[in-house]
C-alpha positions as CSV (number, residue, x, y, z in Angstrom):
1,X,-18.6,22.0,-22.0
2,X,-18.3,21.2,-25.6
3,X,-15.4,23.9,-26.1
4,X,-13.9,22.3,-23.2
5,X,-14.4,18.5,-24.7
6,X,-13.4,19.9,-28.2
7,X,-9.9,22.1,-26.8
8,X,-8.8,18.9,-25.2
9,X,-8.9,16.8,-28.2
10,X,-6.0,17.2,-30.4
11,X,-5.1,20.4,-31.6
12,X,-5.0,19.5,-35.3
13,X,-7.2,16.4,-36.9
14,X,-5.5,15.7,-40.4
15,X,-8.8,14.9,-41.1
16,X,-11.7,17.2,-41.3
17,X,-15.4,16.3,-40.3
18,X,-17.6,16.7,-42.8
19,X,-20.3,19.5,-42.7
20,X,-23.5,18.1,-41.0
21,X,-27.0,18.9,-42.4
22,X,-28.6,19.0,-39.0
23,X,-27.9,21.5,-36.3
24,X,-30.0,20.1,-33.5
25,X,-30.9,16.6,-31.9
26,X,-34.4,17.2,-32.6
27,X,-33.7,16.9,-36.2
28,X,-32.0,13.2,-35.7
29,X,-34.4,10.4,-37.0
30,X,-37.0,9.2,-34.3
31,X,-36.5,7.4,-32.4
32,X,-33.4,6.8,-31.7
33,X,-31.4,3.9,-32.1
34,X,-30.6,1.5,-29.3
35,X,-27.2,0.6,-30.0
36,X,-25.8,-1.8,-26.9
37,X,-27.1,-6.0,-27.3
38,X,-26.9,-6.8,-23.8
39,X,-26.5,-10.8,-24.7
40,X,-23.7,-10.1,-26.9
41,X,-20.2,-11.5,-25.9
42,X,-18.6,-8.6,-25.5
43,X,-15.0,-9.9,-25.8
44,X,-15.8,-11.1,-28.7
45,X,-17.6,-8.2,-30.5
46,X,-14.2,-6.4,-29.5
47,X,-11.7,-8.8,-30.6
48,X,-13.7,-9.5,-34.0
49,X,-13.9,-5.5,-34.8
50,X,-9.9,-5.1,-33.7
51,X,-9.7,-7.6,-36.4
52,X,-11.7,-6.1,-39.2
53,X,-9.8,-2.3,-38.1
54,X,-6.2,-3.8,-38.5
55,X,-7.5,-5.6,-41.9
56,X,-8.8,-2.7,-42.9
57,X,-6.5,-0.1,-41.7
58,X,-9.2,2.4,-39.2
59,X,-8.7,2.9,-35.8
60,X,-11.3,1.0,-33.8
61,X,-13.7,2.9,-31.1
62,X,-15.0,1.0,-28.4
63,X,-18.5,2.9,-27.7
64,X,-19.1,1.5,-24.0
65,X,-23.1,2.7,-22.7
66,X,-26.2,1.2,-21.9
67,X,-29.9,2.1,-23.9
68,X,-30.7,3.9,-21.1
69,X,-28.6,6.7,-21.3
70,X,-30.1,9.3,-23.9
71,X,-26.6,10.6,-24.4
72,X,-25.6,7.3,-25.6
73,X,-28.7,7.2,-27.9
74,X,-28.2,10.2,-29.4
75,X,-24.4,9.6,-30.1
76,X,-25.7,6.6,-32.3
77,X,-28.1,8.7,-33.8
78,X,-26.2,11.4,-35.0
79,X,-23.4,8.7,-36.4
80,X,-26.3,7.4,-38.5
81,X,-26.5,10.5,-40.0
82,X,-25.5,9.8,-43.4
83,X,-22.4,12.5,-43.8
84,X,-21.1,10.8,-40.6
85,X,-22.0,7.8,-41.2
86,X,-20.2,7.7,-44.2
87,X,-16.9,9.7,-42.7
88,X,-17.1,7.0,-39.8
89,X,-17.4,3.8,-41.8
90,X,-14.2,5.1,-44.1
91,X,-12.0,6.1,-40.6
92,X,-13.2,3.7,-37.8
93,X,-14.2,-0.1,-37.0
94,X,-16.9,0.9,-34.5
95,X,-18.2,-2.1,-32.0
96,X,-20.7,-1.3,-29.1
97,X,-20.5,-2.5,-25.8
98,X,-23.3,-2.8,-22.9
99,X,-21.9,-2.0,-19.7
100,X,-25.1,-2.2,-17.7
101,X,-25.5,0.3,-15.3
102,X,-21.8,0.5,-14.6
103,X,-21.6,-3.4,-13.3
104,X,-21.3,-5.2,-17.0
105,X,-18.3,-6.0,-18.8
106,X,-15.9,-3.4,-17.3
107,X,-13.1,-6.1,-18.0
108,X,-12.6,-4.1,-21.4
109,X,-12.0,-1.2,-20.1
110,X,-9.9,-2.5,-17.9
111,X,-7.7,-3.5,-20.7
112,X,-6.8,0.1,-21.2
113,X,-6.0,0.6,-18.0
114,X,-9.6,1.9,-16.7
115,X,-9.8,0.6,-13.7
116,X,-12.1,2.9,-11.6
117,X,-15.5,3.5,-12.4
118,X,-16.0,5.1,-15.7
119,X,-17.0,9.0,-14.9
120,X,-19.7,9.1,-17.8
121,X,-21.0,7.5,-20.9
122,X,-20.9,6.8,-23.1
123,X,-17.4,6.4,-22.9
124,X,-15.4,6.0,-26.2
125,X,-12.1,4.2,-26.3
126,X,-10.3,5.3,-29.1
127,X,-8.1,2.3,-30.3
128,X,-5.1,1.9,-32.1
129,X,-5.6,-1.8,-33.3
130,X,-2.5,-3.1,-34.4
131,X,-0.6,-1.7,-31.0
132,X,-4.2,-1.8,-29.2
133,X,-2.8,1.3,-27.9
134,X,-5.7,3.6,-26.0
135,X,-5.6,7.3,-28.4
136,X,-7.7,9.1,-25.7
137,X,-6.7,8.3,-22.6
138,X,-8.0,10.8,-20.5
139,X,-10.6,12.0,-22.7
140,X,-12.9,8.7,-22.7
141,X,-16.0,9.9,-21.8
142,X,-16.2,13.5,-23.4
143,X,-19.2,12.8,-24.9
144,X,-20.9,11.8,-21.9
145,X,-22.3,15.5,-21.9
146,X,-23.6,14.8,-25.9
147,X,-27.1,16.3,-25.1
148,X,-25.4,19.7,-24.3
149,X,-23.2,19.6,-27.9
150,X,-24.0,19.9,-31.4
151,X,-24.3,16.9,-33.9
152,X,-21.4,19.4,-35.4
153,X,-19.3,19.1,-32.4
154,X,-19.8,15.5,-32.2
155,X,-18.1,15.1,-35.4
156,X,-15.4,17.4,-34.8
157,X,-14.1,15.7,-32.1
158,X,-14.4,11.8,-33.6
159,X,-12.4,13.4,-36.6
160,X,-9.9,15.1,-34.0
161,X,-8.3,11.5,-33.3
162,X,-7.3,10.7,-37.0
């Protein structure tokens, strides 16, 4: 699955990942975070980050999930990683937002043209702010599988859209 995610993903990222220091999930810090605020405005969230992304020149990512999904989790918890962390912060505006079980604020999606229910998550919408053009259509929810990757992997293919 993670060849698959990764060969669909651009074939050249001008930007490299960096090197991880962690090969496994097990070595991510414990627990793991829970990334989605359920009371949050989601509009909002997203029209304040497209803001900060086109002020600051990154791409935005739309992380759409719920703290129930462990693959969700553990996508936030390998981006704290400090390497990534820090390769994230430089490249992407990153705003997170709870979908529920697949019944809460699909109306951002939507705005990309995802209209049916999302096959995974979470589902990442990479962003081109300043267009609000949708990078990875087709490829939103690649890391809905994140348990079966490698933190490695992970990176690879959030570099593979710069």
């Amino acid at each position: 699955m993670a060849a698959a995610t990764l060969a669909a993903s651009p074939a050249l990222a001008a930007v490299h990942a960096p090197h991880l220091d962690i090969a496994t999930f097990d070595q991510l810090a414990q627990p793991l975070p829970l990334p989605y605020h359920p009371a949050e405005d989601a509009d909002r969230a997203v029209t304040e980050a497209r803001q900060r992304a086109i002020a600051t020149h990154k791409l935005l990512i739309i992380d759409l999930g719920g703290n129930w999904c462990l693959d969700c989790r553990i996508l936030a918890g390998t981006i704290e990683n400090p390497k990534l962390k820090a390769f994230v912060d430089a490249h992407y505006e990153v705003v997170t937002v709870d979908i529920g079980r697949f019944d809460k604020n699909l109306q951002v999606p939507a705005r990309y043209g995802i209209t049916k229910r999302l096959e995974g998550v979470p589902a990442l919408l990479v962003v081109e702010p300043r267009s609000n053009k949708l990078l990875d259509a087709g490829h939103t929810s690649a890391l809905a599988d994140a348990r079966n990757m490698t933190p490695q992997s992970l990176a690879d293919w959030l570099a593979s859209w710069l």
